[in-house]
PyMOL CGO cylinders between C-alpha atoms (Angstrom):
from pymol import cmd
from pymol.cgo import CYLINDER

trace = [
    CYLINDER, 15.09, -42.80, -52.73, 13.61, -43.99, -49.48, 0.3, 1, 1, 1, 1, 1, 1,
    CYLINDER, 13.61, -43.99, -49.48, 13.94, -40.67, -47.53, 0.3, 1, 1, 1, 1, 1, 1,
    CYLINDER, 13.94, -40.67, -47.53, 12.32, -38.54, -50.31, 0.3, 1, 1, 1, 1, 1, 1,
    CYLINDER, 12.32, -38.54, -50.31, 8.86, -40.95, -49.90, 0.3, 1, 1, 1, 1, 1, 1,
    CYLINDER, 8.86, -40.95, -49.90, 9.53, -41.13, -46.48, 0.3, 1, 1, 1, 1, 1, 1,
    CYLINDER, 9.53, -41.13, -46.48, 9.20, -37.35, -46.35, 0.3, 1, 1, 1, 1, 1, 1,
    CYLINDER, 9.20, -37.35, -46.35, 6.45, -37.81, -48.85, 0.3, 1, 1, 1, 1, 1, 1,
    CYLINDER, 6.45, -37.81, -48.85, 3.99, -39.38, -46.94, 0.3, 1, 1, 1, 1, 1, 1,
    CYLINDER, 3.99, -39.38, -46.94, 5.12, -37.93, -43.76, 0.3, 1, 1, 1, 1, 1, 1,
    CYLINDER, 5.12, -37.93, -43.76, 3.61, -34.89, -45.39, 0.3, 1, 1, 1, 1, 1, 1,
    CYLINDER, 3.61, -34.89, -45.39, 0.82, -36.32, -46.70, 0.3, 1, 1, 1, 1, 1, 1,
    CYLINDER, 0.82, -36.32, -46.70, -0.45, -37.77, -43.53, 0.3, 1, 1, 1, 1, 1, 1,
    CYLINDER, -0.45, -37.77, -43.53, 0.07, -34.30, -41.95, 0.3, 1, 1, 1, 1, 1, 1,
    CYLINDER, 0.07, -34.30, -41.95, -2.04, -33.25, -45.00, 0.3, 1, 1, 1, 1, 1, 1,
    CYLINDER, -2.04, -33.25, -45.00, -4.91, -35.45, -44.25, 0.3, 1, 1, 1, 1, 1, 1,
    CYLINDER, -4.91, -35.45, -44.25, -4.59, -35.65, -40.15, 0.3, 1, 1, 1, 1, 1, 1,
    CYLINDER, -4.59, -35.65, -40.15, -5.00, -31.34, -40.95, 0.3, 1, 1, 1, 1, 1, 1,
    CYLINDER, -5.00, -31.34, -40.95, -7.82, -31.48, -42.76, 0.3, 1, 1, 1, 1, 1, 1,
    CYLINDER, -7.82, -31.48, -42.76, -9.57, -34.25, -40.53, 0.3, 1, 1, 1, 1, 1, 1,
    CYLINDER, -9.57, -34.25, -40.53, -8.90, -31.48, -37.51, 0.3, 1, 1, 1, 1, 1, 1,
    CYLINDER, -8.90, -31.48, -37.51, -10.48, -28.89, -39.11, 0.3, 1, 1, 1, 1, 1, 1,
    CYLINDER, -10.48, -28.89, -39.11, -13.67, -30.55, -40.28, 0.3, 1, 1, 1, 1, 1, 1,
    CYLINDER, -13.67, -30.55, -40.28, -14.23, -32.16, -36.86, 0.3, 1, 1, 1, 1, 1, 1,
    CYLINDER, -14.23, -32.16, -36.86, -13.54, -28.36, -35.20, 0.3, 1, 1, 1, 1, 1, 1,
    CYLINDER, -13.54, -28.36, -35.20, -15.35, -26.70, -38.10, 0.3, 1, 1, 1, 1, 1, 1,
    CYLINDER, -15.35, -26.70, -38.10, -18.48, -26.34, -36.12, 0.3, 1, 1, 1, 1, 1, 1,
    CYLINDER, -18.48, -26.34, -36.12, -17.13, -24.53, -32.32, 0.3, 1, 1, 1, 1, 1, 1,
    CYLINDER, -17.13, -24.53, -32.32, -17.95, -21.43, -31.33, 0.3, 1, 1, 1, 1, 1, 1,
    CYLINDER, -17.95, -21.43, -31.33, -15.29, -19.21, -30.72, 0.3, 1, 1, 1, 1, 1, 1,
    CYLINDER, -15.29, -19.21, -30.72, -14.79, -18.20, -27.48, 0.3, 1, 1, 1, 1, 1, 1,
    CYLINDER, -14.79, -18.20, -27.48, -15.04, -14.30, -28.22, 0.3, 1, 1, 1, 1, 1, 1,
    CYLINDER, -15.04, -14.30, -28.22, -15.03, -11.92, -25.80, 0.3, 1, 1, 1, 1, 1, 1,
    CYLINDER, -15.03, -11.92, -25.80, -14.45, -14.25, -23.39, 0.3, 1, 1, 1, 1, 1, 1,
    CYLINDER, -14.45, -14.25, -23.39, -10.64, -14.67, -24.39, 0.3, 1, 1, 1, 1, 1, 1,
    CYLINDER, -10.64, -14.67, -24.39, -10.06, -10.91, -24.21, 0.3, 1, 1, 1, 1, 1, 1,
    CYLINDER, -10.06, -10.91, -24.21, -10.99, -10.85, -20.68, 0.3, 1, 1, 1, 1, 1, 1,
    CYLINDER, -10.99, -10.85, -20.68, -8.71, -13.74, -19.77, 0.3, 1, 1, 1, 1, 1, 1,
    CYLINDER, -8.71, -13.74, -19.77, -5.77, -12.23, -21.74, 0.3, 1, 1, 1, 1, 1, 1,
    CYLINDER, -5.77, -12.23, -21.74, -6.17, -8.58, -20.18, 0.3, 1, 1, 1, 1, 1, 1,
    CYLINDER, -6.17, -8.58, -20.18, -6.74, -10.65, -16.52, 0.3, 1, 1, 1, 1, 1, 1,
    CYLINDER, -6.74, -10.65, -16.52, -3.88, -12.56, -17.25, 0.3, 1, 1, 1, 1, 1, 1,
    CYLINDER, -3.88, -12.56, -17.25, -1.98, -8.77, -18.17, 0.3, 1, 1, 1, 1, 1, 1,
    CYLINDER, -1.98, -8.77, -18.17, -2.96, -7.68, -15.14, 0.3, 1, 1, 1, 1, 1, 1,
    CYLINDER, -2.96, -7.68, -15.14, -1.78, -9.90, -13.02, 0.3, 1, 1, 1, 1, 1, 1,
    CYLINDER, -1.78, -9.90, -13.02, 1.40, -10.42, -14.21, 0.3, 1, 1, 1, 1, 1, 1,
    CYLINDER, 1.40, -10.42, -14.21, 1.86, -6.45, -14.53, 0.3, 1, 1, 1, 1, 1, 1,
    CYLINDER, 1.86, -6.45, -14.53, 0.85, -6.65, -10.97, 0.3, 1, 1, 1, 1, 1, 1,
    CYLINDER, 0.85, -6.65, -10.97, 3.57, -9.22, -9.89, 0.3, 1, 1, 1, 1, 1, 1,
    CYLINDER, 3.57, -9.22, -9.89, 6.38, -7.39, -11.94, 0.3, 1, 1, 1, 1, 1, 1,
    CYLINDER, 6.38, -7.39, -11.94, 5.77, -3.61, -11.00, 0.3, 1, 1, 1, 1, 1, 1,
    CYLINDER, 5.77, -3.61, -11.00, 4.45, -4.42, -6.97, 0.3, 1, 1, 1, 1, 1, 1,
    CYLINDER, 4.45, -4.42, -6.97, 7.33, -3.22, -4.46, 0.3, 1, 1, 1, 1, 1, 1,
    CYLINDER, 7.33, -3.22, -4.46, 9.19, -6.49, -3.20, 0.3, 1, 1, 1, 1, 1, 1,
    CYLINDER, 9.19, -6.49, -3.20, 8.30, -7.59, 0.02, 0.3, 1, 1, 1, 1, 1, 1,
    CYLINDER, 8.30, -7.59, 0.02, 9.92, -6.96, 3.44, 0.3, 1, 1, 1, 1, 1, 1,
]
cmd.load_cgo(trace, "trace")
């Protein structure tokens, strides 16, 4: 059964490589409000490009 461990620790280096990422990102801030603004800018603009007449 070589592709069932294969697929074994395939998942449980995932596992640990998941775990690893989360305690070393454990600690940021979140970016907050911050990422609102850049989602409704980035709304905007492309609302803007979209809905705009064509040009000439």
């Amino acid at each position: 059964m070589p592709r069932s461990n294969l697929i074994i620790r395939h998942y449980q280096s995932y596992i640990k490589e998941t775990l690893e990422e989360n305690e070393r990102t454990k600690n940021n801030k979140p970016m907050g409000l911050f990422a609102y603004f850049l989602f409704f800018c980035y709304i905007v603009f492309w609302g803007y490009v979209f809905w705009m007449p064509p040009l000439g």
